[in-house]
C-alpha positions in Angstrom: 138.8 -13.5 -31.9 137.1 -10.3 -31.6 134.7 -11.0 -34.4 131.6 -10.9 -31.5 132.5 -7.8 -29.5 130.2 -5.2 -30.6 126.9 -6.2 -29.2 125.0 -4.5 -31.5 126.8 -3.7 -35.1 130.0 -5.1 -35.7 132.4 -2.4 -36.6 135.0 -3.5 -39.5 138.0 -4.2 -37.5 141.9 -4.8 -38.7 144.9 -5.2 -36.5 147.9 -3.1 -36.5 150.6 -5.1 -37.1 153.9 -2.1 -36.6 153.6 1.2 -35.2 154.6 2.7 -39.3 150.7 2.0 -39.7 149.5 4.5 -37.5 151.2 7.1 -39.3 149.8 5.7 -42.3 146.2 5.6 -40.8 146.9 9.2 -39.7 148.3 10.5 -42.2 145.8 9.4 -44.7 142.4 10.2 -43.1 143.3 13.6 -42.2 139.9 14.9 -41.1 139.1 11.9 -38.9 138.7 11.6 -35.3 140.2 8.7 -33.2 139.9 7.1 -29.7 142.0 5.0 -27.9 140.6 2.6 -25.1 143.4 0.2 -23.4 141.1 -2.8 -23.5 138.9 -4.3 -26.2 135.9 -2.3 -25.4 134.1 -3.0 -28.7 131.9 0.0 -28.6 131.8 3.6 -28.0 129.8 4.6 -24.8 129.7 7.7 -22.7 130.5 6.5 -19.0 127.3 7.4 -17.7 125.8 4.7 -20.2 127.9 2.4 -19.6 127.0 -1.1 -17.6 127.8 0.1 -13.6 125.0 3.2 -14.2 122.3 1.4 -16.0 122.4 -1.8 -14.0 118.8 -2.5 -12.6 120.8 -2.7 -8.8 122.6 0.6 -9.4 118.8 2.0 -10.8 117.1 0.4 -8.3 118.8 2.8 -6.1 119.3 5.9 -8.1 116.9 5.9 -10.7 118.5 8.7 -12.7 121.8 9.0 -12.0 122.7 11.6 -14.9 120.5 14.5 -13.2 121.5 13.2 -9.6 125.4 13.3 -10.5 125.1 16.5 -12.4 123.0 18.5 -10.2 125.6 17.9 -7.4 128.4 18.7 -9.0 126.9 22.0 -10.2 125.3 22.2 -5.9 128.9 21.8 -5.0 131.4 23.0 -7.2 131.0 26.4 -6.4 132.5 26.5 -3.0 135.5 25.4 -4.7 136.0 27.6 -7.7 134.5 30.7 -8.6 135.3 30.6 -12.5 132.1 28.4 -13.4 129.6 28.9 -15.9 126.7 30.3 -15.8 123.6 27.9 -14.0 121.8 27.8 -17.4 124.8 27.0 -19.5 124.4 23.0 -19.7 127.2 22.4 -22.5 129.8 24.2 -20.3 129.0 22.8 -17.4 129.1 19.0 -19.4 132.7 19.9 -20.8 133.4 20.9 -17.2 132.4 17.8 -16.1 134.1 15.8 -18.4 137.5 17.4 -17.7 137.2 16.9 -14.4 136.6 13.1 -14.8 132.9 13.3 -13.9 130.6 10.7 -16.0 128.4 12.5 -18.4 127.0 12.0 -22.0 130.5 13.2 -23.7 132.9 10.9 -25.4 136.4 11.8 -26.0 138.0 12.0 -29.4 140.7 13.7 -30.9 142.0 14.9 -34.0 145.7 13.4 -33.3 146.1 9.9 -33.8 149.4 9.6 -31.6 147.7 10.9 -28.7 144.6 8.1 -29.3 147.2 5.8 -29.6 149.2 6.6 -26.2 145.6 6.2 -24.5 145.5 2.8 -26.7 148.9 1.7 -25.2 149.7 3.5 -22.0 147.8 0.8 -19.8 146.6 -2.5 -19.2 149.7 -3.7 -20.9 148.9 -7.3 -20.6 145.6 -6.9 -22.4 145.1 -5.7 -26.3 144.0 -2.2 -26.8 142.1 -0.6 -29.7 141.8 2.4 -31.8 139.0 4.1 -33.0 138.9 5.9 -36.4 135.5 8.4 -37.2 134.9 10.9 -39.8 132.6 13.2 -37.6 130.9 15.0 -40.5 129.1 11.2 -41.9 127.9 10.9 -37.9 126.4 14.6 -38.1 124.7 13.6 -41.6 122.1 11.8 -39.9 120.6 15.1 -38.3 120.4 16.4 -41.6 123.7 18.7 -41.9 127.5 18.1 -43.2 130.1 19.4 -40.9 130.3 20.6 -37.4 127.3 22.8 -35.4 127.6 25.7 -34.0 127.8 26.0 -31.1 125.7 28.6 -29.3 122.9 28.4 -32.1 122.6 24.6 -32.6 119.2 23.5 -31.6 120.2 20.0 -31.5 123.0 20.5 -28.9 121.2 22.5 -26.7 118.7 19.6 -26.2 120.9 17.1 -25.7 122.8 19.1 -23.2 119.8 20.5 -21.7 117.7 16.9 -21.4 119.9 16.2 -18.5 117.8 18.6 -16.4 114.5 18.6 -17.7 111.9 15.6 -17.3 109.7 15.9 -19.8 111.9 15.5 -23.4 109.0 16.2 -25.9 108.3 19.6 -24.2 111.6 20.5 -24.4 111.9 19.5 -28.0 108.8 21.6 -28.3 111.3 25.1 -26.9 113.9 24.3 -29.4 111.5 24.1 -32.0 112.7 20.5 -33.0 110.0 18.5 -34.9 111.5 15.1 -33.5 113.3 13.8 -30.5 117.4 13.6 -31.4 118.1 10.2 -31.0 121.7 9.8 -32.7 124.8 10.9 -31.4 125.9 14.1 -32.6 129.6 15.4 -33.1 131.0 18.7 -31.7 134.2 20.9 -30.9 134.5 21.9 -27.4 136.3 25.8 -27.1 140.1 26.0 -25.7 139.1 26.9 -22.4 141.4 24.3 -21.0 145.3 23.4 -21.6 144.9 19.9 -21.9 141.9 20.2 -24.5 144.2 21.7 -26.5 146.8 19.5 -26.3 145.3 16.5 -26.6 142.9 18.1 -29.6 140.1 17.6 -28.0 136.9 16.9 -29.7 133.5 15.3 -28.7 130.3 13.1 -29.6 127.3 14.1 -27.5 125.0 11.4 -27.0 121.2 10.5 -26.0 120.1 8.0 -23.7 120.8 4.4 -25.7 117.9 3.5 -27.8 118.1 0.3 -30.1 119.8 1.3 -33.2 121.2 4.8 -32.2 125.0 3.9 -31.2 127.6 5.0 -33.3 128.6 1.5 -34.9 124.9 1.1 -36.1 124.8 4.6 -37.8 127.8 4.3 -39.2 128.1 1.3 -40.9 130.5 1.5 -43.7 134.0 1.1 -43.2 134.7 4.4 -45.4 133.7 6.5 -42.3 134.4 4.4 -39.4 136.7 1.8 -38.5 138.3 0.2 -35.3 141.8 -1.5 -35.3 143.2 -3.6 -32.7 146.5 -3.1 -31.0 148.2 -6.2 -30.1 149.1 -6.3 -26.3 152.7 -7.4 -27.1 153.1 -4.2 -28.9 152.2 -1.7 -26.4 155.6 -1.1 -24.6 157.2 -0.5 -28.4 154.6 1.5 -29.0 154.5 3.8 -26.0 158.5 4.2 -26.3 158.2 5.3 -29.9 155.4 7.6 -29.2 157.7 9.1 -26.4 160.5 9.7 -29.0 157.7 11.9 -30.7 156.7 14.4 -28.2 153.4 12.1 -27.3 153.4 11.9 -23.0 151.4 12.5 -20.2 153.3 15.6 -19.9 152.6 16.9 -23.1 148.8 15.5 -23.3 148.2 16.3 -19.3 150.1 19.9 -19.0 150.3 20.3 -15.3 152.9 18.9 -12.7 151.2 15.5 -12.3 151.3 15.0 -16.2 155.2 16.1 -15.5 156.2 13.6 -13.0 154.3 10.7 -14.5 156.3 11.3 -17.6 159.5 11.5 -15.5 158.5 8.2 -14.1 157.9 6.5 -16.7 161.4 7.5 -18.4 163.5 6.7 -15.5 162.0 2.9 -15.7 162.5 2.5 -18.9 165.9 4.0 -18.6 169.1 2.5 -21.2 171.6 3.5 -23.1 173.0 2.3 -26.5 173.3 4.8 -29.4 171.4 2.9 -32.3 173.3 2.8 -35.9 172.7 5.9 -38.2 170.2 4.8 -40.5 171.3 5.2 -44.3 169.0 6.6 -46.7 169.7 7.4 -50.1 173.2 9.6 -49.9 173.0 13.0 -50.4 175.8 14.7 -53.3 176.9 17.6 -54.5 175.3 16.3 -57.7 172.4 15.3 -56.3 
């Protein structure tokens, strides 16, 4: 059914069949990252990629809507807050962005596999969802290194977070010393500044406008590193009440007071009562 989804590469992709397998999946790739979407998406775009901003109409109109959306959240934000960062900072002010539900070139991951699945499930219940599993290190071996940048000295992400603002790419390659333009996705951590990017784990890919052949699914092409697994719709309410029973909400992913009375919401409509049977294990003795 969802053999022709990826428009590109097709990603190696399994159902889940009972809620036991996500442990298993988690519990077994324990460096990966994973992503939840609550529809079959079948790929793994940053929302300022995505069809509605790189329409011809929508370009027609705004023909670079990355710099034009960016620029005026960094014009407006400050008469608003006053803990920003600093004008030249273009990571902080993408992660910024992001948190605040502003398209950019960031893709949410995280390390936890229950709270991908929760984003898998929470939604859309009469549609299938699908989860995402990624060993960042194999994306990041395409520019050349194995494991995580840095940061604050990583040439790489300081072009792709700075491109937003500059119109001439090859001169700004040129500043960071980098002998080619970065065409492939690139996988990073974010810093705590936030509650809810440590809650929900939070990790990122950073991406370059689409080019034929850089998406994720066409770099990584072997099942080993990443994998996508769909989430049958008739599942989703099990699935969501089971991840409740284990800590995994909107309260606890989204720690604020409209994360809190979501989650109270949600508990007084699914609301029953009916203390299941003990379940018997092998007995514990004295002689055990």
């Amino acid at each position: 059914m969802y053999d022709n989804i990826q428009r590109k590469k097709m990603t190696k992709t399994y159902y889940i069949d009972k809620f036991e397998q996500i442990i298993e999946i988690g519990t077994t790739f324990g460096y990966n990252w994973y992503r939840g979407h609550s529809t079959v998406v079948g790929e793994l775009t940053p929302c300022i990629f995505r069809k509605h901003y790189t329409s011809e109409i929508y370009l027609a109109l705004s023909p670079n809507p990355e710099f034009r959306i960016a620029t005026d959240f960094k014009r407006k934000a400050p008469s608003i807050e006053n803990r920003l960062p600093k004008q030249n900072n273009h990571l902080e002010w993408l992660f910024l962005m992001q948190h605040h539900g502003v398209p950019t070139r960031l893709l949410d991951w995280t390390e936890n596999i229950l709270a991908a699945t929760f984003f898998a499930v929470n939604t859309n219940k009469n549609q299938d969802g699908e989860l995402w599993s990624m060993l960042p290190w194999k994306l990041n071996e395409s520019h050349g290194f194995y494991g995580l940048p840095w940061l604050e000295k990583s040439k790489i992400v300081k072009f792709l977070s700075h491109e937003i603002f500059h119109n001439n790419p090859e001169k700004l390659a040129e500043k960071y010393k980098l002998k080619e333009l970065p065409k492939i996705p690139l996988a990073l951590q974010p810093p705590l500044k936030h509650p809810r990017y440590a809650a929900q784990q939070s990790c990122f890919t950073i991406h370059p406008k689409p080019t034929t052949g850089n998406s994720i699914p066409e770099v990584i092409t072997d099942e080993t590193f990443l994998i996508r697994y769909i989430i049958p719709k008739g599942l989703k309410q099990s699935f969501e009440t089971k991840l409740r029973y284990l800590g995994i909400t909107y309260y606890t992913l989204f720690p604020d007071l409209e994360g809190l009375a979501k989650t109270i919401v949600r508990q007084e409509e699914s609301m029953g009562w009916g203390q299941p049977r003990p379940l018997r294990y092998r007995e514990y003795t004295n002689n055990s």
